[in-house]
N, C-alpha and C positions, 0 to 999 in steps of 0.2 A: 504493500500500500504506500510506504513511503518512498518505495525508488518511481511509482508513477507520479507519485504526486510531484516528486523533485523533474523529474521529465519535461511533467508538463509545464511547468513554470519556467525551464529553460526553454523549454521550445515556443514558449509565448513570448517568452520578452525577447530571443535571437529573432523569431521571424515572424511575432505576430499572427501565428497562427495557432485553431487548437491543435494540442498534443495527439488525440485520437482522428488521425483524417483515414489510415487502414482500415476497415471496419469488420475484413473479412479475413484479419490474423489474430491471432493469438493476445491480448491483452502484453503479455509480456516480453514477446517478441517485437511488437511494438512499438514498446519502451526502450525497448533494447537499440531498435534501428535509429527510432531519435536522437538517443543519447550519441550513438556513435556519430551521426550524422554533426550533432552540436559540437563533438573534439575534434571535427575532421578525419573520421577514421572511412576511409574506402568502403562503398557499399558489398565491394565484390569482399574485400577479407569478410565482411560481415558474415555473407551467405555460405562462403567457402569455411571458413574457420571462426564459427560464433563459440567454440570452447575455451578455443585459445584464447581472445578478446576479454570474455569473462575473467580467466584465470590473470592476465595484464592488468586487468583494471582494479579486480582483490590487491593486488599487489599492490597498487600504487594509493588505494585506500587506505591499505593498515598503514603505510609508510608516514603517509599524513596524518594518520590519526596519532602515530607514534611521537614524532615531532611535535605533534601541539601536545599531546602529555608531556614531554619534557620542559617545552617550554612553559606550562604550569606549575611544573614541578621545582623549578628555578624559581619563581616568585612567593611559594609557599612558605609559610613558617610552621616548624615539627609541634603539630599540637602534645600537652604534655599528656603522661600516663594521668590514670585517675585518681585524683588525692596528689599531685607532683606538684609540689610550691608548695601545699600547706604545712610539711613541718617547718618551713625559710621561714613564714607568712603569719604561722601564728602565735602571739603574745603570750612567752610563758612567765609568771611570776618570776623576779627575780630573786637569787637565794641571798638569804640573812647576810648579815654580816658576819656571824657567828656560824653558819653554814659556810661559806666558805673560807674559813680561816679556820675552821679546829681540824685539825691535820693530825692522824695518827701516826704516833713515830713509835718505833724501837730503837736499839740502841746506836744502829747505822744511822737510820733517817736522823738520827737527832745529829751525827755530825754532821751529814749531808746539810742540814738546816743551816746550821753556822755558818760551815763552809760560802752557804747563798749572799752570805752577807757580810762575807770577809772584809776589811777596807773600815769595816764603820766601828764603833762601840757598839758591844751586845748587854744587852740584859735580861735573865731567863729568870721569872719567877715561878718555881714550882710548890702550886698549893693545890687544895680540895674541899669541895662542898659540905665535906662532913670535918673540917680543919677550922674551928671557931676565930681564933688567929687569921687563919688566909683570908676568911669571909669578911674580917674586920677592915685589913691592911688594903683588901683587894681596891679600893676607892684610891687607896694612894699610888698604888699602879697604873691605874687608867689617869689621874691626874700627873704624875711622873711622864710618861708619855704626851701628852698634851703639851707639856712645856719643855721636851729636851728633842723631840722628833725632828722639827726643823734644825735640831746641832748636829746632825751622821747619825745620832743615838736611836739603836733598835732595840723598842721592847717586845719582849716575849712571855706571852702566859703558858705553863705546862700543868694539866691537868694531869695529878696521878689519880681520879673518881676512879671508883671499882665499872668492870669491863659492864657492858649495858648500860650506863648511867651516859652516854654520852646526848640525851636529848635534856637531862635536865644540866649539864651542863653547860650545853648551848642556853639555855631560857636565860641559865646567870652570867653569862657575859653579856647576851642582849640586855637584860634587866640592866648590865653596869655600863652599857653601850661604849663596851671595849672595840676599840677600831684598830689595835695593834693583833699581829701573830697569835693564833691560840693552836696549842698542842694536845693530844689526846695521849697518855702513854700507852701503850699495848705492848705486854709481852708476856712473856711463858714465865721469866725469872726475874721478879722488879729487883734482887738483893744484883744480880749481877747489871743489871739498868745503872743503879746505882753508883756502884763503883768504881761504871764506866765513865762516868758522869763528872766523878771525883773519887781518890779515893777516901777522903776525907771528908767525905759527906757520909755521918750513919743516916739515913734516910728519913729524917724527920722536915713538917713542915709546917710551916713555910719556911723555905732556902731562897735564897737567891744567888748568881753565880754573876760577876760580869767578867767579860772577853775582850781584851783591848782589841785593837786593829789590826792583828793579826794573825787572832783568833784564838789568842792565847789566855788560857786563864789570867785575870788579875786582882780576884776578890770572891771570896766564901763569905755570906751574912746568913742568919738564921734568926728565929723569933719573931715578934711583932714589929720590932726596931729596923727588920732586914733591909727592908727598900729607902730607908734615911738613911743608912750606914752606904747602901750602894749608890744614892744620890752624890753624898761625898766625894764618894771614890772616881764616880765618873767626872764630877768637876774638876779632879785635880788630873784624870787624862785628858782634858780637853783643852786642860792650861798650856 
């Protein structure tokens, strides 16, 4: 239906005439003589070899239809899979502050820690939620940090809480809206943590340990007094 319909509309607008003037051929054969008659194809191939003709003229259809698919295919853009953009696209809450700073160490990551921060003064205070002293002091460590962070000075909170307690730990650093380093300790053997730590630390807390510039131990404090005693010490490194 559509190759007569395509026929006749070229054989109207070439010569003005209708499409169907043979009336006593073939509907299709017809069509066929037109056509060829409209590209200039010899009436005599027609009659002598109307298979061949057929078979030429498939061919040079698909070849054009080929062509204009590519040439659409060039101006297209890859539409994405289903759901592709939405994880880029959608707004996840951002994490705490306390979420992303309490970092679980053992007794490598903790030097690896240091090491991150070799160059400056360190200050490591290791307390716990269940350490009435830490819980008191902890205010002057958040406030110690506020006023030596713009001098190189890096502070550090190290929680030794028992293993699971790490969600209520987070609440008490947001609660003191510590914005320096927090640590989780994790390990199999906290006496050997310890001692790797110092070995002159027996393990009580609150400790605080500071690390001059080159990442060298330069001060052990302990008790409620510890972050006064390390405030000192750090002013007389930085003199």
């Amino acid at each position: 239906m559509r190759m007569n319909i395509f026929m006749t509309t070229i054989n109207q607008k070439k010569y003005g005439a209708p499409a169907s003037k043979d009336n006593g051929a073939p509907a299709s054969s017809r069509a066929l003589s037109l056509f060829a008659s409209a590209i200039g194809v010899p009436r005599l191939f027609l009659t002598r070899a109307p298979g061949l003709l057929l078979f030429f003229l498939g061919i040079g259809l698909l070849l054009a239809g080929c062509s204009k698919d590519e040439e659409e295919a060039d101006s297209q853009v890859p539409v994405p899979d289903s759901g592709a953009g939405t994880e880029m696209t959608e707004v996840m809450p951002a994490p705490s502050a306390a979420e992303d700073k309490l970092r679980p160490v053992d007794a490598e990551e903790y030097r690896k820690v240091l090491s991150e921060h070799q160059g400056q003064i360190i200050v490591v205070d290791f307390w716990a939620t269940w350490c009435p002293p830490c819980v008191e002091s902890f205010p002057k460590l958040v406030a110690f940090h506020s006023e030596y962070r713009d001098k190189g000075v890096v502070v550090i909170g190290a929680s030794v809480d028992f293993p699971g307690t790490e969600a209520e730990v987070k609440e008490f650093i947001e609660e003191h809206n510590a914005e320096f380093q927090n640590l989780f300790v994790e390990t199999d053997n906290m006496d050997s943590f310890i001692t790797s730590v110092s070995s002159d630390w027996g393990g009580g807390v609150p400790a605080v340990f500071v690390y001059d510039r080159t990442g060298e131990p330069a001060g052990q404090y302990a008790g409620s007094a510890a972050i006064d005693e390390a405030k000192n010490k750090v002013d007389t490194l930085l003199d």
